[in-house]
Phi, psi and omega in degrees: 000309150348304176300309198281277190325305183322313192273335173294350166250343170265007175222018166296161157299165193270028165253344186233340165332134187264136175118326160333339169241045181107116150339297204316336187296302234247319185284311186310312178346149132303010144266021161234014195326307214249038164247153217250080210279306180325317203234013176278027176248330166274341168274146203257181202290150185289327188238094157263118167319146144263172149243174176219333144239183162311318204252027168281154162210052170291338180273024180251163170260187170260066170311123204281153169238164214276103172288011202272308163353000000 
């Protein structure tokens, strides 16, 4: 339920948008209760990407395109 309110405020218009006063808004959410804001520069990432250049995008998927347009 957490999940689902965060995100229905966070694609809200930008008069009612949540994160609209401040990030603090947005930490404060009851989907970060049990997050650790203080120490989130020291833990490394669940996920680092590799790359092979500036301009990769192996880490994307791929899509054929849509010419219909």
């Amino acid at each position: 339920e957490d999940a689902k309110d965060i995100l229905n405020k966070l694609i809200a218009d930008s008069d009612v948008r949540l994160g609209r006063n401040g990030a603090e808004e947005i930490k404060n959410h009851p989907f970060f209760k049990n997050f650790d804001w203080t120490s989130i520069r020291q833990k490394k990432a669940p996920f680092i990407p590799t790359v092979q250049s500036e301009i990769s995008n192996e880490n994307f998927d791929h899509f054929e395109e849509d010419t219909t347009q």
